[in-house]
C-alpha positions in Angstrom: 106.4 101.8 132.6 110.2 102.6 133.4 111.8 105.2 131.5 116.1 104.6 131.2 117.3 108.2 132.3 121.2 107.5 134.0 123.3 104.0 133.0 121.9 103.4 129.5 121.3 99.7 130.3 118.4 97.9 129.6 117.9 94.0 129.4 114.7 92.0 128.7 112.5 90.7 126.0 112.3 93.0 122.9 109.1 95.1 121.8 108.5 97.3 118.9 110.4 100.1 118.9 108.2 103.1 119.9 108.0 106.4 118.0 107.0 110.0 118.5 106.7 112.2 115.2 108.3 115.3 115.6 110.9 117.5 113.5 112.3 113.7 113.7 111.2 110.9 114.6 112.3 109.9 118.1 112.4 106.5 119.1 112.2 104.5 122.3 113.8 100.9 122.6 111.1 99.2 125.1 111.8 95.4 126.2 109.5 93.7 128.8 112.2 92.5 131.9 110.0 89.9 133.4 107.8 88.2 129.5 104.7 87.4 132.9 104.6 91.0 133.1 103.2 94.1 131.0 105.8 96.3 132.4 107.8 97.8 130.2 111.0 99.8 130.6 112.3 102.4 127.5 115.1 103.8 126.3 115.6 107.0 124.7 117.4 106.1 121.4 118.0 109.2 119.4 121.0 110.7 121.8 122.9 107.2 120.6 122.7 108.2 117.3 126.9 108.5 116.5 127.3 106.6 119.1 128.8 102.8 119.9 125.7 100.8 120.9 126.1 96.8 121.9 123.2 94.4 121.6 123.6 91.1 123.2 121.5 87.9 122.7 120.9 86.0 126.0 120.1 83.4 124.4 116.2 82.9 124.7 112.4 84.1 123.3 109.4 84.3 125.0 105.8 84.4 123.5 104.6 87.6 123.4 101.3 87.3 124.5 101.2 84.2 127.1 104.9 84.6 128.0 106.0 80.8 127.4 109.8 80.1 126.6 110.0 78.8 122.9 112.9 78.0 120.4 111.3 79.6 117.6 109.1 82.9 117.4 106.2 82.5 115.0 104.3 85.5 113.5 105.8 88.2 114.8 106.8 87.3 118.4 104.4 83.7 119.2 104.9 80.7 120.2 103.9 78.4 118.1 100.0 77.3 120.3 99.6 81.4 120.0 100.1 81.5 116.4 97.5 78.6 116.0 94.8 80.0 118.3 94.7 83.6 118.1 93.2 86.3 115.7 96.2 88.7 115.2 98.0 85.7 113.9 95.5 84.6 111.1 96.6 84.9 108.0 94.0 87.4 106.9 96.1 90.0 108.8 98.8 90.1 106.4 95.9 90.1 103.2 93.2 91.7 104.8 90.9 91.0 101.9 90.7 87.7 102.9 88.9 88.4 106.0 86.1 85.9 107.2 84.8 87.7 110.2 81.6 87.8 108.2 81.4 84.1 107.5 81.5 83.1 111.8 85.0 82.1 111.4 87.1 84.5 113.1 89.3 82.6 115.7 88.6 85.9 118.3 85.3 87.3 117.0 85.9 90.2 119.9 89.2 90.4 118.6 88.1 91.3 115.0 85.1 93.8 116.4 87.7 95.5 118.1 90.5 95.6 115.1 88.8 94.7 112.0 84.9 96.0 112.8 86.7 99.7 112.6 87.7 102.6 110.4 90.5 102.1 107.9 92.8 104.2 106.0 94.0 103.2 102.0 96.8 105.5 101.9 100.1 105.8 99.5 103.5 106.3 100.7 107.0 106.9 99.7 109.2 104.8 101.5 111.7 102.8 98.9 109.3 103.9 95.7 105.4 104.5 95.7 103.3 102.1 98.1 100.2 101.7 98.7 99.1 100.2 102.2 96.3 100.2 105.2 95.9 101.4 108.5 93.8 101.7 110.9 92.5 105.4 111.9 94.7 105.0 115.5 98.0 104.5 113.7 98.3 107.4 111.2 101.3 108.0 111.5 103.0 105.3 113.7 101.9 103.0 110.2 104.0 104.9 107.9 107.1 105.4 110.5 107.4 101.8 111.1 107.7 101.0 107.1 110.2 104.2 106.9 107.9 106.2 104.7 109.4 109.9 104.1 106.2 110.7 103.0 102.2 109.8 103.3 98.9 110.4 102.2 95.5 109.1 103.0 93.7 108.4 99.9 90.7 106.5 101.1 88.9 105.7 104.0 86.4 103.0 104.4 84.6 101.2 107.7 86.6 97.6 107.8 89.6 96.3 107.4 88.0 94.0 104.9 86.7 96.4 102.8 90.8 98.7 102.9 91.9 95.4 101.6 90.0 94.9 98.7 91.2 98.4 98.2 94.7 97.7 98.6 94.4 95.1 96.0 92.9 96.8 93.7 95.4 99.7 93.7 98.4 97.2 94.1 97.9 96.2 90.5 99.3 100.0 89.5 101.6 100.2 92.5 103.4 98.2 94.7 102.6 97.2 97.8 106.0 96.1 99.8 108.9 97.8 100.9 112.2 97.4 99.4 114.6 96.8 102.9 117.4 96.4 100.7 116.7 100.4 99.4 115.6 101.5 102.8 119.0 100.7 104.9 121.2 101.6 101.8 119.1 105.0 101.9 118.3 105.1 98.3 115.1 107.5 97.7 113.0 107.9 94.7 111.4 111.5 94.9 107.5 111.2 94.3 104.7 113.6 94.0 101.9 111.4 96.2 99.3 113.8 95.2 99.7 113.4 91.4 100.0 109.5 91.9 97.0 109.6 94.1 95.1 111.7 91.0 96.5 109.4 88.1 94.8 106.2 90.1 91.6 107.3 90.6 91.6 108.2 87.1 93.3 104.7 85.8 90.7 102.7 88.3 87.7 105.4 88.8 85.3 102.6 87.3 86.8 99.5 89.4 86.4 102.3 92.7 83.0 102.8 91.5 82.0 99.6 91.6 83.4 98.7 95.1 82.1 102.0 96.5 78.5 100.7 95.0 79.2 97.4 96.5 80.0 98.3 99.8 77.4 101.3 100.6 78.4 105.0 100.0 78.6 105.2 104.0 81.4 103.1 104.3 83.5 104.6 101.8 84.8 108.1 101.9 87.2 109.3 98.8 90.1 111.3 100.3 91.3 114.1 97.3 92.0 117.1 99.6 93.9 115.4 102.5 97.3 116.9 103.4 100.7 115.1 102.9 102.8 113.9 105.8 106.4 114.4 105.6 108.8 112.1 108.1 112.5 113.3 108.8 114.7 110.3 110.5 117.8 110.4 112.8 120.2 108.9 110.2 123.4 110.2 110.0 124.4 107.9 107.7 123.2 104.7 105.5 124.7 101.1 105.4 127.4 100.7 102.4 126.1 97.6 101.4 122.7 96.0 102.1 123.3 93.3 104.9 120.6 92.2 107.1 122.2 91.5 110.5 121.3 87.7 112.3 121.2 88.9 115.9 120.7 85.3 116.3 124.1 83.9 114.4 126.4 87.1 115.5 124.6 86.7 119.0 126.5 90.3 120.1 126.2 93.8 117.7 128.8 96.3 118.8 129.0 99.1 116.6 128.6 102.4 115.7 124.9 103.4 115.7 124.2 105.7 112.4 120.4 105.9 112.3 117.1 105.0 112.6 114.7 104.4 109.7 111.4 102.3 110.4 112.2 100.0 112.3 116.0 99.5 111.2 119.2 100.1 114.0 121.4 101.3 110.7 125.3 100.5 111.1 127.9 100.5 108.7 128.7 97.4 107.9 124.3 96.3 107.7 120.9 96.8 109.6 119.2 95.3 112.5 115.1 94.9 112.1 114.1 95.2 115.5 110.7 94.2 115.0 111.5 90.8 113.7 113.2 90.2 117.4 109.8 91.0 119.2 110.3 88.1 122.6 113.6 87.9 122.1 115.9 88.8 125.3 118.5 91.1 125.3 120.5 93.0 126.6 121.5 96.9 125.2 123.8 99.7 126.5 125.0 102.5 125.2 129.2 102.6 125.1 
């Protein structure tokens, strides 16, 4: 791994933005220069911040995983044979409560005793409005920074990823459970007290908990009341005037002033960048 201390330059395929919770959250831009390698190379984003930034398309994606060229990124960053064949691609990753490791279907039964066979998290968060989501134990807090959650609080935990989805659903008929982009880039907060919303639910759905607690063995399900509350600060300066979701596809070049970061947003003036949706695709950045 390459850290990008002198000419702010980096060019390659994209990766999820990397974080590090502190005061505020400091964030790396990572690409992968050769899509055959693991290697990545970072730069250090948060000394941009008020600064002009260009991002330039090249022009092509590669599969995250097996590294083929492809015209169109599937699922996060695949081609499309990846997103066919492999676990992290099923759709019981985005609605986890449809998980059939336990039927002998899992595409990557390895996979899933690796990422799904593991300790969850239920938590609530405020990010555009109350959310609830999951997690697993290794990504408290890197979860709630990469949905742009100012605050967080673990309100369950529970031994699969199966069972935190059942409990996600559950709780997502009181709350919601998506983030508002539109809210998030525009920088329009709702303040929430997590702990009395976490209280008022198990109260509203202490019987439907019951049940699934009952259900699923007392072992696997632990209710959180006493846990702490996170709070997250981000390096925004400022918040787009209008809510515009930037194409880096269709503008091919961004060159602009670089106001913040929230999630996994590059906030400008005139609209926001979602990195994460760009995961393969090559770039280049520098810092002007």
């Amino acid at each position: 791994m390459k850290k990008n201390t002198g000419s702010i330059v980096l060019e390659g395929n994209i990766e999820k933005l990397r974080t590090e919770l502190n005061d505020k959250v400091q964030y790396q831009f990572c690409v992968r220069p050769d899509p055959n390698s693991k290697e990545i190379e970072l730069m250090d984003m948060n000394p941009l911040i008020g600064s002009k930034i260009r991002i330039e398309f090249k022009g092509l994606i590669h599969c995250t995983f097996c590294g083929r060229e492809t015209k169109k990124s599937f699922s996060g960053g695949y081609c499309f044979p990846c997103s066919q064949s492999l676990a992290q691609c099923d759709l019981c990753v985005l609605r986890p409560h449809t998980c059939h490791y336990d039927n002998g279907t899992c595409r990557e039964p390895e996979w899933g005793e690796k990422n799904c066979m593991i300790p969850h998290y239920v938590y609530l968060s405020n990010t555009t409005g109350v959310k609830v989501g999951i997690t697993k134990h290794t990504q408290i807090p890197t979860r709630w920074i990469d949905q742009g959650a100012i605050e967080a609080i673990p309100i369950l935990k529970v031994g699969t990823r199966y069972q935190s989805g059942v409990f996600e659903k559950l709780f997502s008929q009181e709350v919601d459970d998506k983030t508002n982009w539109r809210s998030l880039i525009t920088g329009k907060i709702t303040q929430i007290d997590l702990e009395s919303t976490r209280d008022r639910l198990f109260e509203i759905l202490g019987d439907e908990i019951d049940e699934l607690e009952e259900k699923f063995g007392g072992d696997y399900v632990e209710i959180l009341e006493d846990e702490s509350l996170t709070r997250i600060n981000y390096p925004v300066i400022n918040y787009c005037s209008k809510a515009k979701s930037l194409n880096l596809e269709k503008m091919e070049v961004i060159e602009d002033e670089l106001l913040g970061i929230k999630g996994q947003y590059f906030i400008f003036e005139t609209g926001a960048i979602n990195i994460r949706k760009y995961i393969g695709y090559k770039v280049k950045i520098e810092g002007l």
